[in-house]
Legacy VTK file of the C-alpha trace (Angstrom):
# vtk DataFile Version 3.0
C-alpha trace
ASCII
DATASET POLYDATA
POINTS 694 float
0.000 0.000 0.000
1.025 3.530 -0.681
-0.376 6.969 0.221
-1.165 10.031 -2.344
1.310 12.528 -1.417
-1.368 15.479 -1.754
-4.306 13.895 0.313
-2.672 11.371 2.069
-4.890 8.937 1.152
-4.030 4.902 1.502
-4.021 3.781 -2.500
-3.139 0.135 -3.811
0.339 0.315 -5.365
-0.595 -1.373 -8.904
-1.000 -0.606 -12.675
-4.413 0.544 -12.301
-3.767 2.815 -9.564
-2.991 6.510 -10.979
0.777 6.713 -10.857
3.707 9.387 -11.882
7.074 9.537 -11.224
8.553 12.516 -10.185
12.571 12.813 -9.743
13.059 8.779 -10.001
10.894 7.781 -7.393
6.516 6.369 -8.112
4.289 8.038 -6.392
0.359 7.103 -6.198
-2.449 8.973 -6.448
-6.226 8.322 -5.316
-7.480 11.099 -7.639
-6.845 12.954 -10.870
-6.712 16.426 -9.040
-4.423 15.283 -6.946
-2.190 13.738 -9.505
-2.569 17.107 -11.162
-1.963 18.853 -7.966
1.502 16.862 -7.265
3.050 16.907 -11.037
1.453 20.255 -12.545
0.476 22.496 -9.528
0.597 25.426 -11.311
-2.391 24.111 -13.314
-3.943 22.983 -10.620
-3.944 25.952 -8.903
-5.071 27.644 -11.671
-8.305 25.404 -11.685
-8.644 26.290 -7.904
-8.975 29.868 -8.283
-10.957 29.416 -11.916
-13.769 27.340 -9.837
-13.552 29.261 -6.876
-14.414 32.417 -9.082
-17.069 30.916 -10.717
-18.816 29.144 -7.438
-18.688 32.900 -5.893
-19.903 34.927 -9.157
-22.320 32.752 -9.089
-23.206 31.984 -5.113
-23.142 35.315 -3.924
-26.208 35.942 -6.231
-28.090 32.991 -4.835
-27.362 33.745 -1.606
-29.247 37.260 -2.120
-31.487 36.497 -4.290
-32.692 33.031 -1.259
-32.895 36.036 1.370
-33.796 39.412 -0.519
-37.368 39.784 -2.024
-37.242 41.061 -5.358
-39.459 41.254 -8.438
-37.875 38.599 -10.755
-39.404 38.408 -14.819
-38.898 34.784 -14.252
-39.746 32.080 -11.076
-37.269 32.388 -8.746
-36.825 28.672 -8.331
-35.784 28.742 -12.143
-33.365 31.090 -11.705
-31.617 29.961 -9.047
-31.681 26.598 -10.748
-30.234 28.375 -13.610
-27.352 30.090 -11.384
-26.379 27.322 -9.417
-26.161 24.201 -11.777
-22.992 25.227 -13.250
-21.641 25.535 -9.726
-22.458 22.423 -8.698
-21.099 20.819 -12.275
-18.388 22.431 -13.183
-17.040 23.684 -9.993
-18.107 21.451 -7.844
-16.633 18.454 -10.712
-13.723 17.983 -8.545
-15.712 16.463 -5.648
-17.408 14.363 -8.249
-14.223 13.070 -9.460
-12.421 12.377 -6.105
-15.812 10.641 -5.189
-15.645 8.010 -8.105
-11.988 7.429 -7.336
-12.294 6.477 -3.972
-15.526 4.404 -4.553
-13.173 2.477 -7.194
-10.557 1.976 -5.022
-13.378 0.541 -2.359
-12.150 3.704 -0.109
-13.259 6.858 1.270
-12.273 10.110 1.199
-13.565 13.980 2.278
-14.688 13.919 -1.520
-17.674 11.757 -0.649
-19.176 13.933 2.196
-18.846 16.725 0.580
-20.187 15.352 -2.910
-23.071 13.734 -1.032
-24.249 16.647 0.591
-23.531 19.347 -1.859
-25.765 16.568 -3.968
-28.574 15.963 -1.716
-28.950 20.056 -0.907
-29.247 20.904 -5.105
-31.451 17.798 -6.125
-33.755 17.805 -3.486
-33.906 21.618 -4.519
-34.146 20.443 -8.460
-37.203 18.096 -7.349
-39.113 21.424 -5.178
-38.569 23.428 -8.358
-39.727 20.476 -11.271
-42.336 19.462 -8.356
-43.765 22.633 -5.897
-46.886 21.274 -5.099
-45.180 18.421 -3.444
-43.191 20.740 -0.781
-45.744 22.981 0.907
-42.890 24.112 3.347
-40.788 24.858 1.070
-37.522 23.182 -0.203
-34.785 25.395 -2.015
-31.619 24.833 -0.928
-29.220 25.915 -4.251
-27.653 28.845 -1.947
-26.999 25.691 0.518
-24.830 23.661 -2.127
-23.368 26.854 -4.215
-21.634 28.502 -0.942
-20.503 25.179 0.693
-18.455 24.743 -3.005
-17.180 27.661 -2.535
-16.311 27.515 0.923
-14.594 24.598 0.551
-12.920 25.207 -2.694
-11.471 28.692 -0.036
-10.271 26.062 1.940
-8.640 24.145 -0.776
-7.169 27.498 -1.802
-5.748 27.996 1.505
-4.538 24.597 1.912
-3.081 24.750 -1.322
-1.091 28.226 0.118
0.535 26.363 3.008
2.468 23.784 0.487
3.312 26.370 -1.651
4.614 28.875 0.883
5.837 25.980 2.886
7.919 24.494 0.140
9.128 28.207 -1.215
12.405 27.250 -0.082
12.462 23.907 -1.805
11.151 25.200 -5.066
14.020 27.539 -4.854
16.268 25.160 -4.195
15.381 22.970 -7.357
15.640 25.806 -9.614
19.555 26.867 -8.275
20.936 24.578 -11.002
22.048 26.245 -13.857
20.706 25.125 -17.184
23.949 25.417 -19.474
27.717 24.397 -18.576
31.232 25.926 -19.873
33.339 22.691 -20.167
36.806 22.044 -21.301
37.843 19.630 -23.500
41.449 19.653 -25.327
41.843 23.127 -23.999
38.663 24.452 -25.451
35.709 25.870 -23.485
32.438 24.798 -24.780
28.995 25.308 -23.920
26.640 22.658 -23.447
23.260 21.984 -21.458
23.650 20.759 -18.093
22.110 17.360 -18.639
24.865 16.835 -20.945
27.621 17.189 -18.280
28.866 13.566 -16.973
31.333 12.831 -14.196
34.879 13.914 -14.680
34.196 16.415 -17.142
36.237 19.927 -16.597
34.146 22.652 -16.429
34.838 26.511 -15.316
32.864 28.734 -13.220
33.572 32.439 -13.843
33.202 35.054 -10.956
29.224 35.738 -10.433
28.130 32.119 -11.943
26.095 29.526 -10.241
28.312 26.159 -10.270
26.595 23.692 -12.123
26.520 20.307 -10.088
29.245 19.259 -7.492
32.786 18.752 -7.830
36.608 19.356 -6.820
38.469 22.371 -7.630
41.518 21.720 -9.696
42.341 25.452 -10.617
41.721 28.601 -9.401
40.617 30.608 -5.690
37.236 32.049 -5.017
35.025 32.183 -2.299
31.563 30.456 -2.438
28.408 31.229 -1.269
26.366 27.946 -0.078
23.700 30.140 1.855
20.817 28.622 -0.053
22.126 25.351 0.292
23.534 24.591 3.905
22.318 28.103 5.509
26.023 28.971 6.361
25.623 32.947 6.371
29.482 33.327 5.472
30.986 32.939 1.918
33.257 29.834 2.095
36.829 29.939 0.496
37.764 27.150 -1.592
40.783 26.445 -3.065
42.189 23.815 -4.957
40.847 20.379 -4.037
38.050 21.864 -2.229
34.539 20.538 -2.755
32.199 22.608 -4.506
28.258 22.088 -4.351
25.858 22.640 -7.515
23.784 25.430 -7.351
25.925 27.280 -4.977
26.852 30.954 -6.123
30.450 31.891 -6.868
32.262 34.819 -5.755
35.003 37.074 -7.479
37.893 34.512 -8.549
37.268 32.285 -11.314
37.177 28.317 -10.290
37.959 25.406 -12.954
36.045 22.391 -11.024
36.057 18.442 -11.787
32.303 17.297 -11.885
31.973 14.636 -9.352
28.151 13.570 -9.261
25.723 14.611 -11.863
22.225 15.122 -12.186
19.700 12.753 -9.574
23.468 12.292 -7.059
24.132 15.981 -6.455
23.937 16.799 -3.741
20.789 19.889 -4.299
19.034 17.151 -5.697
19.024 14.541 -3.028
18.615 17.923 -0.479
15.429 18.161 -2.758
14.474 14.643 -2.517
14.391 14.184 1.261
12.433 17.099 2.210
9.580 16.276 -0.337
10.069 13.237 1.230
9.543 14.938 4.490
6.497 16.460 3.562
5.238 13.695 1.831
5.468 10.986 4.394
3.409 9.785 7.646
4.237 9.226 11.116
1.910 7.322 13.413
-0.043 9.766 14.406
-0.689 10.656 10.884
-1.572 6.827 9.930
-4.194 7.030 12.786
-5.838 9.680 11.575
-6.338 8.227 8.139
-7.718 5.081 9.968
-10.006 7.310 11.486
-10.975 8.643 8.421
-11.663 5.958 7.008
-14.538 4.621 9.100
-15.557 7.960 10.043
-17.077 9.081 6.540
-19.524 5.740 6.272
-20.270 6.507 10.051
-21.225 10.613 9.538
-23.610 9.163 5.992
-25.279 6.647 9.005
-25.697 9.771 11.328
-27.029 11.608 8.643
-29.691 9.481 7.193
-30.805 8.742 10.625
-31.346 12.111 11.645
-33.408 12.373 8.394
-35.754 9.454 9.075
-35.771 10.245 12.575
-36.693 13.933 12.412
-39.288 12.903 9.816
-40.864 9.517 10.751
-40.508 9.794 14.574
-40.234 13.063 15.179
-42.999 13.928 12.266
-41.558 16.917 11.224
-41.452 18.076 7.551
-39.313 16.121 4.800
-37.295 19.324 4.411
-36.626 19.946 8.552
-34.956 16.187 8.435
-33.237 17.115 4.797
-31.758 20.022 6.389
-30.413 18.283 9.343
-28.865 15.274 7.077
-27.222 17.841 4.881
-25.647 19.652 7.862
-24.293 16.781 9.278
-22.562 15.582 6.461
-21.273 18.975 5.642
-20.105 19.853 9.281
-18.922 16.689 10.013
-16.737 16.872 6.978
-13.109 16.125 8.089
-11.260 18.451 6.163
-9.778 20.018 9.487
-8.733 16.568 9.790
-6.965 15.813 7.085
-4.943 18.799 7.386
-4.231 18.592 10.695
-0.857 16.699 10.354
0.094 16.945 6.778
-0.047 21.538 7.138
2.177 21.456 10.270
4.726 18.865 8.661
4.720 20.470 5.637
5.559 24.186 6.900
8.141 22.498 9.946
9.948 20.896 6.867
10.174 23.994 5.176
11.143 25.579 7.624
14.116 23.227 8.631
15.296 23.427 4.791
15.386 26.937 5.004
17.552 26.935 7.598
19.777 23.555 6.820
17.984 21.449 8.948
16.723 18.480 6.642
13.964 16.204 8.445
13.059 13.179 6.508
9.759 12.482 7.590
6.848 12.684 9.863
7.808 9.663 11.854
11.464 11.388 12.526
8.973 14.118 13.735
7.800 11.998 16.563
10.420 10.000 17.156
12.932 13.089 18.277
10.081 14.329 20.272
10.293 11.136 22.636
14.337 11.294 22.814
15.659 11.919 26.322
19.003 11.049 25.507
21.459 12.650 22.958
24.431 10.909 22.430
27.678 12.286 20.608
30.607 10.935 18.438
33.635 13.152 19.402
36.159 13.229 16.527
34.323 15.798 13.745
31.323 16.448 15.277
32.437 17.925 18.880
35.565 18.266 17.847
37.150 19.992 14.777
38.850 17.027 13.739
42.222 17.828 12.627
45.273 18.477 15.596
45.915 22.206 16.025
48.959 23.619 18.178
47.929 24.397 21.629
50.463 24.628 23.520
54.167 26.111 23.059
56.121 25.790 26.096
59.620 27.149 26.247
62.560 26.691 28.410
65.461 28.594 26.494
63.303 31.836 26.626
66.519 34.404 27.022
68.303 32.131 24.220
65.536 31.468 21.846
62.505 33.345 21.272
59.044 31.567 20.918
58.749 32.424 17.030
62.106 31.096 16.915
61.189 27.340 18.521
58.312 27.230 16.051
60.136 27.670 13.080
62.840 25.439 14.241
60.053 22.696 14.623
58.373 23.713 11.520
62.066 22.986 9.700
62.215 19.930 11.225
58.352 18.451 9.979
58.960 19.972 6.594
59.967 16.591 5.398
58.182 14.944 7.763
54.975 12.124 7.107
53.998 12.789 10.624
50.344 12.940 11.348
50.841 16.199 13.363
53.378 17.380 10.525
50.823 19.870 9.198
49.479 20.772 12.737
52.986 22.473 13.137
53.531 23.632 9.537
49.922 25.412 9.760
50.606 27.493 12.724
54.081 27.777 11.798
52.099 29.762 8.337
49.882 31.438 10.808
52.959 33.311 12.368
55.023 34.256 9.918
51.850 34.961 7.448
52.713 32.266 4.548
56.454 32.971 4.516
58.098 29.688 2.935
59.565 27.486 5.601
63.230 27.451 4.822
64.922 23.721 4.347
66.758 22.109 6.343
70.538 21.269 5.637
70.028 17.814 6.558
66.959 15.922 7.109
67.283 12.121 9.018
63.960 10.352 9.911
63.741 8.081 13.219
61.420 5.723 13.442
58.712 5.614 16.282
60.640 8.392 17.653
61.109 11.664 15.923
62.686 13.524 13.187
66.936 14.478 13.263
68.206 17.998 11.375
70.640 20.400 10.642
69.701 24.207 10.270
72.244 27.120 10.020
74.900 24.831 12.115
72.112 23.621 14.752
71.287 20.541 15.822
67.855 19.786 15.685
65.930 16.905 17.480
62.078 16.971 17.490
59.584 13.954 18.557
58.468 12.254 21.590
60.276 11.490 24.787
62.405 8.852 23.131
64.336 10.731 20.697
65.895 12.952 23.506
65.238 10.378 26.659
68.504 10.820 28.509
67.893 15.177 28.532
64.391 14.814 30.254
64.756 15.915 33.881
62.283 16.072 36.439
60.498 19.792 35.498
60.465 18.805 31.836
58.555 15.650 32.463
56.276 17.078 34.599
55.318 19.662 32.174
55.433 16.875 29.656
52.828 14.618 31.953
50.525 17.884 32.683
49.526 18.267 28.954
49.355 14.516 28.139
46.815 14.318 30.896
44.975 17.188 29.129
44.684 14.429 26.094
47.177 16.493 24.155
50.080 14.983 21.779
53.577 16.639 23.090
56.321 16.726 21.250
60.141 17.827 22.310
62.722 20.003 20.245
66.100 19.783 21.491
68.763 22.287 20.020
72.346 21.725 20.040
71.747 18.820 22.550
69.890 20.413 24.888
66.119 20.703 25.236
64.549 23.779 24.510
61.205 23.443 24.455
57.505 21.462 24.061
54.815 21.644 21.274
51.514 20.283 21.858
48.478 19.513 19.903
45.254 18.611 20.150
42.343 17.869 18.381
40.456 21.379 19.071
36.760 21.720 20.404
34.310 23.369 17.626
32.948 26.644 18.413
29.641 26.014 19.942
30.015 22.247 21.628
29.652 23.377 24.983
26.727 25.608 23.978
24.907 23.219 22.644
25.984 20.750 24.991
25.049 23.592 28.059
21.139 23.540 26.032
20.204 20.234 25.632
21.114 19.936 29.304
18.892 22.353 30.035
16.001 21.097 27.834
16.370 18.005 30.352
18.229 15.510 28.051
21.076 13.457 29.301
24.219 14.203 27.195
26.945 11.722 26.290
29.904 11.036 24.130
31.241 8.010 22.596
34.895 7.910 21.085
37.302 5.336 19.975
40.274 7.861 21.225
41.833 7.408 24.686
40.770 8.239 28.014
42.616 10.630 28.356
41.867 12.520 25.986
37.967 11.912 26.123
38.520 12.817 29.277
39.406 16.314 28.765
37.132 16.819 25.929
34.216 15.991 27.659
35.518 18.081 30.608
35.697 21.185 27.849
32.142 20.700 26.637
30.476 19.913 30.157
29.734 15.832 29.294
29.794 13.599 32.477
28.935 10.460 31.318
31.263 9.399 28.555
33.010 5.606 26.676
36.515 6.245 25.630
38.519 3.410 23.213
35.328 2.035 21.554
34.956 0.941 17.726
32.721 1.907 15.563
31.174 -1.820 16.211
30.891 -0.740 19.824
29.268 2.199 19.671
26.536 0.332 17.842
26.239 -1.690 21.130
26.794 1.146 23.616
23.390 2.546 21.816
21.151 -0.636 21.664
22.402 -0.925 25.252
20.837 2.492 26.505
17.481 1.625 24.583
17.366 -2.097 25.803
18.738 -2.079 29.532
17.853 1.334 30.157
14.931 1.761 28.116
16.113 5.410 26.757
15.026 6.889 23.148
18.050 7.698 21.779
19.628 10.458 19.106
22.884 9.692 17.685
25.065 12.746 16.622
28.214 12.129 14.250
29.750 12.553 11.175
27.391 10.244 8.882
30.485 7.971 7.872
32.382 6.105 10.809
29.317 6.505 13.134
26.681 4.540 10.380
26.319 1.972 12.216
25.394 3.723 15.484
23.218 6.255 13.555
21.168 3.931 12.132
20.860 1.979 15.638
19.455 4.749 17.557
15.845 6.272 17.723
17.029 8.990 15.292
20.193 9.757 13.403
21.288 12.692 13.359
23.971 13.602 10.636
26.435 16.795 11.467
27.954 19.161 9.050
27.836 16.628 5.569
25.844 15.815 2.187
27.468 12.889 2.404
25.705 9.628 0.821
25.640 7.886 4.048
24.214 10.405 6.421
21.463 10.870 4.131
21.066 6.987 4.120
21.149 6.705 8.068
20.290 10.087 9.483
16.505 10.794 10.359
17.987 14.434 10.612
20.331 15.860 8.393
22.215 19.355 9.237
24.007 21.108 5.807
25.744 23.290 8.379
28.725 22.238 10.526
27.138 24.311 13.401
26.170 21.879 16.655
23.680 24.147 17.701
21.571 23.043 14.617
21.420 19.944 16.822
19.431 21.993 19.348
17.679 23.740 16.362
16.649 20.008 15.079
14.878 18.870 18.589
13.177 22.321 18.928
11.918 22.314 15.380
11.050 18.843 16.011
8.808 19.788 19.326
7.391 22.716 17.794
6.038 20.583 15.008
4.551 18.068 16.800
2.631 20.292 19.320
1.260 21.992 16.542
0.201 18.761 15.081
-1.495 17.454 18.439
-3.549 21.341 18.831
-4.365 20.491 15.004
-5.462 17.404 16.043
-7.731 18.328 19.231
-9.421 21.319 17.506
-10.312 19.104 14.472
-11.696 16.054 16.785
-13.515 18.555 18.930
-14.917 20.370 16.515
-16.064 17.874 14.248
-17.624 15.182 16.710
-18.547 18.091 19.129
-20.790 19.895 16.318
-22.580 16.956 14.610
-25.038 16.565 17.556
-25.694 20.303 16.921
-25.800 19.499 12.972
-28.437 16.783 13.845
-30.860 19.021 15.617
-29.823 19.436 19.229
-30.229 22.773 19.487
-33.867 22.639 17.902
-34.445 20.215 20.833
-32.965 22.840 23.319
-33.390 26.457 21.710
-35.583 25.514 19.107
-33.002 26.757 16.681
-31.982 24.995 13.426
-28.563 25.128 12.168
-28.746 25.940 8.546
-26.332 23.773 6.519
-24.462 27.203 4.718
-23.257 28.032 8.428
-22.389 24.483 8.610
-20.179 25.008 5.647
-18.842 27.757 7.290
-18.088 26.211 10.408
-16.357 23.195 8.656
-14.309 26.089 6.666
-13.128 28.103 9.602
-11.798 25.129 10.963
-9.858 24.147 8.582
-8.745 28.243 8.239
-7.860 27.515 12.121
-5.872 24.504 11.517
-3.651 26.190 8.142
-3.245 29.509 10.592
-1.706 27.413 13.495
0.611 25.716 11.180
1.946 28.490 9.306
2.707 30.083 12.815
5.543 27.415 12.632
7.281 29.985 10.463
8.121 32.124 13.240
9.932 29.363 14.584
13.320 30.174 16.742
15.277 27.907 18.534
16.466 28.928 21.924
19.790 28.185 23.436
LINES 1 695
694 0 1 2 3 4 5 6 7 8 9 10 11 12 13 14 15 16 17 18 19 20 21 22 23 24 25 26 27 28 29 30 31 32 33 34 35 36 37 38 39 40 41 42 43 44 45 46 47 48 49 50 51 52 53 54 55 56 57 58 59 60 61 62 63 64 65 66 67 68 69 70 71 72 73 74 75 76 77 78 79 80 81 82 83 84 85 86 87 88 89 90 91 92 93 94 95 96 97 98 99 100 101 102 103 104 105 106 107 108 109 110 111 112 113 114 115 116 117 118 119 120 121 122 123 124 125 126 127 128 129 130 131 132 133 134 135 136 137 138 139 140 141 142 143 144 145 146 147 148 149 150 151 152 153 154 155 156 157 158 159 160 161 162 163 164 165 166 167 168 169 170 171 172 173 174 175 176 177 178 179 180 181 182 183 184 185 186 187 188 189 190 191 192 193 194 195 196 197 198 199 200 201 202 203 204 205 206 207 208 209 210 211 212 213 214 215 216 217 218 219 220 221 222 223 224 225 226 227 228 229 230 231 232 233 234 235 236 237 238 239 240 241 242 243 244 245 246 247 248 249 250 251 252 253 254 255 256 257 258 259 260 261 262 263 264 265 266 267 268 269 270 271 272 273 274 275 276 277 278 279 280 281 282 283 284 285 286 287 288 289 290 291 292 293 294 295 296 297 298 299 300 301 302 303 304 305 306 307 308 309 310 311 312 313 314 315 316 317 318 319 320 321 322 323 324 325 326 327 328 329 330 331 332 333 334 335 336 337 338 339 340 341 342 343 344 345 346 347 348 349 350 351 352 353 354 355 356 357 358 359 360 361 362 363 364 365 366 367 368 369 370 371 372 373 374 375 376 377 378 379 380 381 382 383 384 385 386 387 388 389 390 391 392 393 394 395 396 397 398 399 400 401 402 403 404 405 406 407 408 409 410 411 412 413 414 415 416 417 418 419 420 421 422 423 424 425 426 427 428 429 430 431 432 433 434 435 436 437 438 439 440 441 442 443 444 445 446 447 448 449 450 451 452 453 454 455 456 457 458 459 460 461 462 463 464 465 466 467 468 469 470 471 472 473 474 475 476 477 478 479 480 481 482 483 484 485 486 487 488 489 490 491 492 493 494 495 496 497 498 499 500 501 502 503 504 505 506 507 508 509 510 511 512 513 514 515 516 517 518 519 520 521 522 523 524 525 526 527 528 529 530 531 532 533 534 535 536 537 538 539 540 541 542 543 544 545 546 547 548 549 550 551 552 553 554 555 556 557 558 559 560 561 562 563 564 565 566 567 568 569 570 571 572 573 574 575 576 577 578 579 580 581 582 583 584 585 586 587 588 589 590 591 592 593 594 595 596 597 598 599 600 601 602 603 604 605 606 607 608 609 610 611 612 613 614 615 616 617 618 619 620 621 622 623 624 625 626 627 628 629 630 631 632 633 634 635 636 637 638 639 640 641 642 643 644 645 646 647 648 649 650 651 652 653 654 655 656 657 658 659 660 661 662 663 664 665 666 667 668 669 670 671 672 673 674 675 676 677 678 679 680 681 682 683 684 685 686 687 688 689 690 691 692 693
């Protein structure tokens, strides 16, 4: 089974079943409208506002003409049969049609009430006029079914507004890609369209241009700005093997870029994919609405025909008092509130994650991150930069050799080095002396396990780990040396001319905002904590840095699987992963929901329920708010809908005749079952002034 992506609808996945695919991926559809609705909406909406204009031209006329004694060359009966049958035909056809599609597919659908009641109110009307003598209380009701058309076809309208606004950002998003390329081949640029661009082609991006799909930079230095795809406010410089994303616009240096993924892969388009999956899919509370639904139409067309035949063979009051009671009931009691309930608040929270690089992929993601209590983080790229940066110089020659001085001497001695913290060193070596070359040294001798061996200028350089310079270590240099390793930093020793002059230690850093974010999901009442296959140490002082308590140090990325089925199983905790999308797969696709930092990368869209463009933690906070917000706006969708519609049918079927002797007329039915869905769209679209708090 599959569900219509406009309606939400159940529908049989087979041949017969209307069917489109949009982007590579089937979707089914229980009517034509909404087929028409999900591949052409511009048409669509077009329709909408061409049937709304026609059922108000019209209505408003029979509405006066019902109420407002005037002298008429012609019956009034006839004229407002004349008036409203091309309401009912032409712009009510859309009820029609969604009414034959369900029946087809042995379903139900809002269609039906609405069809059925519009229906009953203009033929029993058609009879009165074609039959008078038969009616002696009277019995037209054409101003009935003409403003309940358009009432409802407002509410489509509206309805139709919330995806549109909602999915602004996505719309904008799909139409970043450039149409036409500049590629190089044999030296020569040439212009072609972009579907004709494969992987590996060269192509060039001059200053101003959109890039056309994403790649690697093999020439050139610009800065890029990826605003509209991860929400990162700041132009990004890229260089030379830097990635580039498609659709992203290019600043003032020109860029010659090596396509990487192409068309359906980019990265824009999978952005695209999972947040019309977002707003496409259905969580449980969503699925329990449309089993609601489902029995609740054939139950409202039982109320409704009792009311008639009790109102008019118990209650012996006149065929139209009992008509006008069944025709209210299935009018008010038509769940259109309902249906929108979930889908309008999903919709608009998706949106507004996308707008702000916060990718949700789905309803059920919705409700799952609502129930997490516990938030657990990988360290190594997602609290933590991920690359060693110098922290620490410490120098003991200070009247003999300057600070600058012990730097550069390092930085001589890793310029030939393969060390892993080689390019720690060389970077803030660069830093200091602002991208002066790093001279050579005269003589370069590695030593395994324990360091590097040089000559600069007539020095004698030693730099590495205790080993290399074991016998010079007194007591004051290993204590500083033991200090900073319990601070989970790598140290490293320079000697010069035989004698030790100083220590370099690095670390990999702590982003920006961990302890923020760390600090506000604390305070939201989540317990935090951090799983990393580095050593106690230094997990240790990391989590010290951020404000993490409860942390497992030295664990595989096999482990960290276990460590999470172990808080949901033993401890019975719903739990959100946060890591890079690549190591951490197995751990984010464990836990409650996945929750992908900082990466388009194929397999944090594959295991993340959440997915954050930006490499900004406190989009993790951002997530879980957005997350909340959603879902509360879902369940005050939910309780004004189920008030109002099994609240007012009682009042539909006569109750206040019974009390205040007062009838409800079936157009302020129509108008009740209107404003609520009005209610519903307005409560949702406050999601846009959504801002997280930290």
């Amino acid at each position: 089974m599959a569900t219509d992506p406009v309606c939400g609808m159940v529908v049989e996945e087979n041949p017969e079943t209307l069917h489109a695919t949009v982007r590579g991926t089937m979707y089914y559809f229980c009517s034509e409208s909404c087929l028409l609705e999900f591949t052409r909406p511009e048409l669509e909406l077009r329709n909408i506002k061409l049937s709304l204009a026609l059922s108000l031209a019209l209505g408003i006329p029979i509405l006066i003409l019902s109420y407002v004694s005037v002298k008429l060359p012609v019956p009034l009966g006839w004229l407002l049969l004349l008036l409203a049958t091309p309401v009912q035909f032409i712009a009510g056809w859309r009820f029609y049609r969604g009414t034959y599609d369900a029946l087809k597919m042995r379903s139900s659908n809002m269609d039906i009430l609405i069809a059925i009641g519009t229906s009953a109110a203009y033929f029993y009307s058609l009879v009165y006029v074609l039959f008078p003598k038969q009616f002696p209380f009277g019995g037209l009701y054409f101003d009935t079914s003409a403003i309940i058309i358009a009432l409802i076809l407002t509410g489509r309208l509206l309805e139709y507004g919330v995806r549109s606004r909602a999915s602004e950002a996505i719309r904008k998003l799909a139409d970043l890609q450039p149409a036409n390329v500049t590629i190089v081949v044999d030296g020569t640029e040439k212009e072609i369209p972009i579907e004709k661009l494969s992987p590996e082609d060269f192509f060039i991006v001059r200053p101003g241009d959109r890039i056309a799909t994403d790649g690697i930079v093999v020439d050139g230095h610009s800065s890029v700005d990826e605003k509209l795809v991860t929400g990162e406010g700041i132009p990004v410089e890229k260089l030379m093997g830097n990635q580039v994303i498609g659709g992203t616009i290019n600043g003032q240096g020109a860029l010659k870029v090596r396509a990487t993924r192409v068309g359906t892969d980019t990265t824009l388009s999978k952005i695209v994919h999972i947040v019309q999956q977002a707003q496409n899919s259905k969580g449980p509370v969503e699925r329990l609405v449309d089993t609601i639904s489902r029995y609740f139409v054939p139950i409202v067309v039982l109320v409704a025909l009792a009311s008639f035949l009790g109102w008019t063979f118990i209650a012996h009051e006149p065929i139209s008092f009992g008509f006008t009671t069944a025709v209210a009931v299935l009018i008010i009691a038509c769940p259109c509130a309902l249906g929108l309930a979930t889908p309008a608040a999903i919709v608009v929270g998706a949106g507004k994650g996308a707008e702000n690089g916060i990718l949700i992929k789905g309803g059920e993601y919705l409700e799952r991150t609502q129930k997490i209590d516990t938030v657990v983080f990988d360290k190594t790229g997602t609290l933590t930069r991920g690359e060693p940066e110098v922290t620490d110089i410490v120098n003991f020659k200070p009247k003999e050799i300057s600070d600058d001085e012990l730097l550069q001497y390092a930085a001589i001695c890793e310029k030939r080095s393969e060390h892993p913290l080689a390019s720690a060193i060389l970077t803030k070596a660069g830093e200091e002396f602002r991208g002066k070359e790093i001279p050579d040294p005269e003589s370069f001798e590695s030593v395994p396990g324990s360091g590097v061996h040089a000559v600069y200028l007539g020095h004698d350089l030693q730099f590495g780990s205790s080993r290399i310079v074991e016998s010079l270590v007194n007591r004051d240099i290993q204590s500083k040396l033991n200090e900073l390793q319990k601070q989970g930093k790598t140290v490293m020793i320079l000697s010069v001319d035989n004698q030790i002059a100083g220590l370099i230690a690095a670390a990999d850093t702590v982003k920006e905002h961990s302890r923020e974010t760390v600090k506000a999901l604390q305070k939201m009442g989540l317990k935090v904590m951090m799983l990393t296959g580095d050593n106690r140490n230094t997990a240790a002082a990391i989590a010290n840095q951020v404000g993490i308590e409860d942390y497992v140090s030295e664990v595989v990325p096999a482990e960290k699987y276990e460590a999470i089925k172990k808080l949901q199983t033993e401890e019975h905790r719903k739990v959100a992963m946060v890591g890079d999308g690549v190591n951490d797969a197995p751990a984010l696709a464990q836990a409650d929901v996945g929750i992908a930092i900082g990466s388009g990368s194929d397999i944090a869209i594959e295991t993340g329920g959440i997915i954050l463009m930006k490499d900004d933690l406190r989009d993790v906070v951002a997530g879980i708010q957005l997350s909340r917000a959603t879902m509360n706006k879902i369940k005050q969708n939910l309780f004004w809908a189920f008030i109002y519609n099994v609240g007012l049918i009682p009042v539909a079927a006569g109750l206040f005749f019974v009390v205040f002797g007062v009838l409800l007329n079936p157009i302020f039915a129509g108008l009740a079952m209107a404003m609520s869905s009005v209610t519903v769209v307005t409560n949702s679209l406050n999601l846009r002034r959504f801002k997280p708090k930290f």
